[in-house]
C-alpha positions in Angstrom: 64.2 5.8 28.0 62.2 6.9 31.6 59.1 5.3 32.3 57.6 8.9 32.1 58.7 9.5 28.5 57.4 5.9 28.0 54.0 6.4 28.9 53.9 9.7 27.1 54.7 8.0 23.8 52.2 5.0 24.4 49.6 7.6 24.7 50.7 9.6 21.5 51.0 5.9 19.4 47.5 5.0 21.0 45.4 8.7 19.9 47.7 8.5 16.3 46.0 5.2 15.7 42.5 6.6 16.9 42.7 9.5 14.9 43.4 7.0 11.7 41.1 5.0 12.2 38.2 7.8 12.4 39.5 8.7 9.2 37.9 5.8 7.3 34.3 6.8 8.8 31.8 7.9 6.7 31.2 11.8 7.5 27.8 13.3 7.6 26.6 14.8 5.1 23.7 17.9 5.5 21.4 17.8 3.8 18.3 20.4 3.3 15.5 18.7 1.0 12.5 20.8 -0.2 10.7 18.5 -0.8 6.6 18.3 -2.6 4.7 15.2 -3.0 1.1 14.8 -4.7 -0.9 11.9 -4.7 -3.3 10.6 -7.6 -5.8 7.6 -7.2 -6.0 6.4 -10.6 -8.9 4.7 -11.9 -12.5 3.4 -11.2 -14.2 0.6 -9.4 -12.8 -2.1 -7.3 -9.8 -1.8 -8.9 -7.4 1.6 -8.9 -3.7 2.8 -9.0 -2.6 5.1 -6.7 0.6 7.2 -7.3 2.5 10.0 -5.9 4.7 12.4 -8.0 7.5 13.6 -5.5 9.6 16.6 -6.4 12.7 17.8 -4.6 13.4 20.9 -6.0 17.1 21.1 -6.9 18.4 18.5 -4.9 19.3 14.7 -6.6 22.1 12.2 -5.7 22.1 9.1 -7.3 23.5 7.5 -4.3 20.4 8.4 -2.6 16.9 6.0 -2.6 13.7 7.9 -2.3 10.6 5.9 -0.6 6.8 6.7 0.7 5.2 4.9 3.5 1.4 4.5 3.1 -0.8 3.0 5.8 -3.7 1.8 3.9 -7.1 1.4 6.0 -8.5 -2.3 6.0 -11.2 -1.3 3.5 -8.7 -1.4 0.7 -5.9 -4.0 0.1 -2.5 -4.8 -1.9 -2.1 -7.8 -3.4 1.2 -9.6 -2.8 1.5 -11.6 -5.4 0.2 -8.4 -8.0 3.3 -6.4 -6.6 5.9 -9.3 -6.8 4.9 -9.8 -10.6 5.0 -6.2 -11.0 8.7 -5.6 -9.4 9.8 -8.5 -11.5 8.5 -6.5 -14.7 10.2 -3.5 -13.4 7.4 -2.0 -13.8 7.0 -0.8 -10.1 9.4 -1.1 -6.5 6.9 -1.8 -3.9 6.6 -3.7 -1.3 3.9 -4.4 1.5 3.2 -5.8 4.7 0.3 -6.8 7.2 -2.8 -8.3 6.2 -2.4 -11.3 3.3 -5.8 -12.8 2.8 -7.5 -10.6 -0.4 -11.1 -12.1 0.7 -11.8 -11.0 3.7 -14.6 -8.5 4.5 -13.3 -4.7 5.4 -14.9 -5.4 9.0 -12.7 -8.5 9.4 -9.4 -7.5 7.2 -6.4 -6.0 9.3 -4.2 -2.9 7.8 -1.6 -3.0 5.7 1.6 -1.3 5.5 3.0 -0.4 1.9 6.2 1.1 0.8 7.3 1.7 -2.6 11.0 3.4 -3.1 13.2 3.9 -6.2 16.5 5.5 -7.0 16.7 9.4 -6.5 18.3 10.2 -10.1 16.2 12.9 -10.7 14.1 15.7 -9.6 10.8 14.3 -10.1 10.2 10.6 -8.8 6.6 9.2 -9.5 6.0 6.0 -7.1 2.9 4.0 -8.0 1.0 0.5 -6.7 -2.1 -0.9 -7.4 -4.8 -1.0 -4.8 -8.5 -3.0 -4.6 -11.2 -2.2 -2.6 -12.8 -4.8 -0.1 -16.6 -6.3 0.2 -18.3 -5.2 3.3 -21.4 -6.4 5.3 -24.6 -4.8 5.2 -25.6 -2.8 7.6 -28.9 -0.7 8.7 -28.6 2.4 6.9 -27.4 1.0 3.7 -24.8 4.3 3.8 -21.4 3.8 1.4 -18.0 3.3 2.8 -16.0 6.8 2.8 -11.8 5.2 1.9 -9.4 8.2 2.9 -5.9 7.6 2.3 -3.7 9.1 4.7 -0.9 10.7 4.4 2.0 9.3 3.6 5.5 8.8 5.3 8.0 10.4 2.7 12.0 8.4 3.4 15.5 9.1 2.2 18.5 6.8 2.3 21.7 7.6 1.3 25.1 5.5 1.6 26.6 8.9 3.4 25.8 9.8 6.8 23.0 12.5 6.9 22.9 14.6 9.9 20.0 16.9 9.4 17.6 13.8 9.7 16.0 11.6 12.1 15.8 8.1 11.9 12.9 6.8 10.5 10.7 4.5 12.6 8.5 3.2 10.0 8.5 -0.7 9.6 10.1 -0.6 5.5 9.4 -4.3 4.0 11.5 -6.2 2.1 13.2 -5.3 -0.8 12.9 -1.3 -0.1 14.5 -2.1 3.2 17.8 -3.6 1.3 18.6 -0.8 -0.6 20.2 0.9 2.3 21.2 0.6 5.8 19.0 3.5 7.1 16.0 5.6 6.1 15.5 8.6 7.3 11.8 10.9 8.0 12.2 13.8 5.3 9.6 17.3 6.1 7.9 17.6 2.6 5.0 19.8 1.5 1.5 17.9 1.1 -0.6 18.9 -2.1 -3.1 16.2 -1.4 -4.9 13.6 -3.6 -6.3 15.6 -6.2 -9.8 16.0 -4.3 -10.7 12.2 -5.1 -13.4 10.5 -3.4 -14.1 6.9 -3.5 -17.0 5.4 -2.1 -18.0 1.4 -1.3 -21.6 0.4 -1.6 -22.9 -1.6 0.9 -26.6 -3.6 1.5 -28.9 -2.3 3.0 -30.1 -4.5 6.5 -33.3 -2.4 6.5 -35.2 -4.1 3.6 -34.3 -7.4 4.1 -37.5 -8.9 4.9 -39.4 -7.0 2.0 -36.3 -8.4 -0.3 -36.5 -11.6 1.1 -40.3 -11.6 0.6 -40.7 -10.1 -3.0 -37.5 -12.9 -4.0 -39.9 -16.1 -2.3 -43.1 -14.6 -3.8 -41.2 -14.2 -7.3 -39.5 -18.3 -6.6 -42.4 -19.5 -6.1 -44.9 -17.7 -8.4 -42.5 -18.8 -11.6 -41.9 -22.5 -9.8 -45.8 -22.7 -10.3 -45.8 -21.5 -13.7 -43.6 -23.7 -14.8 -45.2 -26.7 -13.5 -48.7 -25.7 -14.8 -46.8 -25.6 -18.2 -45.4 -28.5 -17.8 -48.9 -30.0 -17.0 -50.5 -28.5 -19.9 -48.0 -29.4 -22.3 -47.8 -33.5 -21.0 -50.0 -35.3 -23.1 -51.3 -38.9 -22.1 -51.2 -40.9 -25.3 -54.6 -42.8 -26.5 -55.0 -46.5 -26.1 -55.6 -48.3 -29.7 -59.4 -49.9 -30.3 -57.3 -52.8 -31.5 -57.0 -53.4 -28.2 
């Protein structure tokens, strides 16, 4: 065999091996989602629920995870402990990260980052965590805190390549970040929270001194009372003539 015919049948052995090997790749997959999320906040008080009903049409593949990414202003909170208890009741996926410490004042608190995900075996998906609201200082005008939830991120992750998607930068915690190797941004149709409102009463800075006043006069008007009463009631006892 000539050198030439050599070389021309290392380089047909070499692309035959390519070409098998690229056979074992995943291909991508297109897919076209139309997609409609709503969100609900559930509840009143300090203490709520918020949860999102998602609704992709037609489309479901069971080897697909569905996930929302909320970025919750530091005037509200999830507790980490609440959402581990609750994912080992199965009662809800979600996961958060950011701020840990549930005391802190609004003004002092840092965001938090939650995502809650779950398998896509149907249509409809409803994706729900519990959420508190934090104290915050007084201030001047004595005016409520407005919370408005933004918008959330909505994610898919599939074990097949999809090509009709971007990457998703989002930061997904752990263990909606395990359920696959990539999530991707999906367009979706926003039909809003339901119109909620939810506002935080604060003090009011303004009437401090007559507070402060009316709560020393009131101290020390039933101090007094008390130990005139006291007085009144304290009876020195007689000496006997005896003696």
């Amino acid at each position: 065999m000539s050198a030439g015919s050599t070389f021309v049948f290392a380089v047909l052995l070499v692309c035959f091996y390519v070409l098998f090997a690229l056979s074992f790749l995943p291909t991508a997959t297109a897919v076209s989602v139309g997609a409609t999320v709503k969100g609900f906040v559930e509840g009143e008080g300090f203490h709520r629920t918020v949860r999102y009903t998602v609704d992709t049409g037609s489309w479901k593949n069971k080897s697909c995870f569905i996930a929302l990414y909320e970025e919750l202003p530091s005037s509200v909170y999830v507790n980490y402990d609440e959402l581990a208890d609750l994912r080992r009741r199965q009662e809800s996926n979600a996961c958060v990260d950011g701020e840990i410490d549930v005391e802190l004042f609004g003004e002092r608190a840092y965001e938090q980052d939650v995502t809650a995900c779950a398998q896509l075996i149907s249509t409809k998906t409803t994706l729900s965590f519990p959420i508190h609201q934090r104290y915050h200082f007084s201030n001047p005008s004595g005016e409520p805190v407005d919370v408005t939830l933004a918008r959330p991120v909505l994610l898919l992750g599939c074990k097949e390549r999809i090509k009709d998607h971007r990457v998703s930068k989002a930061k997904i915690c752990s263990p909606c970040s395990e359920l696959t190797k990539k999530w991707r941004d999906v367009y979706y149709i926003w039909e809003g929270y339901n119109n909620f409102e939810w506002k935080i009463p604060v003090g009011n800075t303004s009437r401090k001194f007559l507070v402060t006043s009316m709560t020393h006069l009131v101290t020390l008007t039933g101090a007094a009372y008390v130990l005139w009463t006291i007085h009144k009631s304290f009876k020195v006892p007689k000496k006997s003539k005896d003696n």
